[in-house]
C-alpha positions in Angstrom: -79.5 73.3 -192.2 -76.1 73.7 -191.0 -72.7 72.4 -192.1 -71.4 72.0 -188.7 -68.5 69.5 -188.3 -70.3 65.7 -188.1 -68.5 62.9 -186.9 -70.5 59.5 -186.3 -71.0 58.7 -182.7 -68.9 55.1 -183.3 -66.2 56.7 -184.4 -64.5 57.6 -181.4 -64.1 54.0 -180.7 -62.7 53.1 -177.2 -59.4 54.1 -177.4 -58.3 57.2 -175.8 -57.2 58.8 -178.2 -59.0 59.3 -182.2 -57.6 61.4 -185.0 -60.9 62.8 -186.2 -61.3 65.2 -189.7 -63.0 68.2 -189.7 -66.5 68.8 -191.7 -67.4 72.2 -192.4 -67.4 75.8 -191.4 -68.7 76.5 -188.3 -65.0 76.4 -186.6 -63.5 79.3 -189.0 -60.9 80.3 -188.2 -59.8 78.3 -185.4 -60.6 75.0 -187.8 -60.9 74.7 -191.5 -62.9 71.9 -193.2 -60.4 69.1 -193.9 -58.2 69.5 -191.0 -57.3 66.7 -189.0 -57.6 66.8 -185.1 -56.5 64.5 -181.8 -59.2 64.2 -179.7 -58.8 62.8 -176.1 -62.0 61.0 -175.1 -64.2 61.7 -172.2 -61.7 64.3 -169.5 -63.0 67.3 -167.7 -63.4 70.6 -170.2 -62.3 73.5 -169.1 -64.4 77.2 -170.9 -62.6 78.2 -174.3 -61.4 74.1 -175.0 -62.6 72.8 -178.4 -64.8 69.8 -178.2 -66.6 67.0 -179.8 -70.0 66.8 -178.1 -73.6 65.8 -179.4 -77.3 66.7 -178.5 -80.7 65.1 -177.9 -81.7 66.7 -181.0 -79.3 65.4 -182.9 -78.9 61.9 -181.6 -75.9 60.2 -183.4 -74.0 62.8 -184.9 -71.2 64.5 -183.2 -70.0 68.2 -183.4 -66.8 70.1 -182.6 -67.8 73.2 -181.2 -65.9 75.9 -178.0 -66.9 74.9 -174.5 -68.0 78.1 -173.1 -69.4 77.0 -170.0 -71.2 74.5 -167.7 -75.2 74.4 -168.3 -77.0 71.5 -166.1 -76.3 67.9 -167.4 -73.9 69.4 -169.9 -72.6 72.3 -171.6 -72.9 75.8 -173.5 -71.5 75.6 -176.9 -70.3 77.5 -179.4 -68.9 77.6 -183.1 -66.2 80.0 -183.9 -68.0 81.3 -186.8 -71.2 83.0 -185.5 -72.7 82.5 -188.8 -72.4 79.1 -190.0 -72.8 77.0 -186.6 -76.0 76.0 -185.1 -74.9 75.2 -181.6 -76.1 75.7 -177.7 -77.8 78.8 -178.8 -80.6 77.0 -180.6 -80.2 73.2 -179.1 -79.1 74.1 -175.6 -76.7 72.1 -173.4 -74.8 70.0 -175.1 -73.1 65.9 -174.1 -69.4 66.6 -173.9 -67.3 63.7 -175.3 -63.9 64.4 -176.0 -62.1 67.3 -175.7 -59.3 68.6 -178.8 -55.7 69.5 -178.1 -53.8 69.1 -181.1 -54.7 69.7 -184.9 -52.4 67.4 -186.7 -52.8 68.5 -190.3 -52.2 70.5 -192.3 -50.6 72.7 -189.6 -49.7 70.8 -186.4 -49.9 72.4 -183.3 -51.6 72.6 -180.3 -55.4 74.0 -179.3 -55.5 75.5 -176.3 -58.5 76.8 -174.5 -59.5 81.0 -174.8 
C-alpha cells in the first residue's frame, strides 16, 4: 500500500481557496509530510504544477501528485519520489481538482510548475 498524501474529497469545500496538510512521502523533496499547502480549486494545470487530483480506483480520497501531462478525460501523474508514490503509472489518468501554488508552512513560498 502506499502512503501517498490523502485528503478527503469534502475537504476542499467550496471556497476557492483550502489550506490542505500534507500526508506522506510520495512528494519528497518537493513536499515533506506535515507541510501545509494553498490549493486553488478547480483552474487549468499547466505540466510540472503540483496538484490535488483523485482516481476511479480510489474513489474518495484525494492525492497531491506533479501534472505531467494531459491523458484523455484527465491527466498523467506523478509523485516526486519514484519510490514511494503509486500514481498514473499504475491507476492511469487521473481527475484534476485543484492545483498548489504556495506551501505555507513550515517554509512559505511559492510552487511553481517544472
Amino acid at each position: 500500500m502506499d502512503t501517498t498524501e490523502v485528503i478527503e474529497l469534502n475537504q476542499l469545500g467550496r471556497l476557492p481557496y483550502r489550506r490542505i496538510r500534507v500526508r506522506g512521502p510520495s512528494m519528497a523533496p518537493t513536499l515533506a509530510d506535515g507541510d501545509v499547502v494553498l490549493v486553488r480549486r478547480g483552474g487549468s494545470p499547466c505540466a510540472g504544477d503540483l496538484v490535488v487530483v483523485s482516481w476511479t480506483a480510489r474513489p474518495g480520497q484525494l492525492s497531491i501528485k506533479r501534472a505531467v501531462r494531459p491523458d484523455g478525460d484527465g491527466w498523467f501523474v506523478v509523485g516526486d519520489n519514484e519510490r514511494a508514490s503509486t500514481d498514473s503509472r499504475e491507476l492511469g489518468a487521473a481527475a484534476v481538482h485543484g492545483v498548489i501554488r504556495w506551501r505555507l508552512w513550515p517554509c512559505p513560498q511559492r510552487l511553481t510548475g517544472a
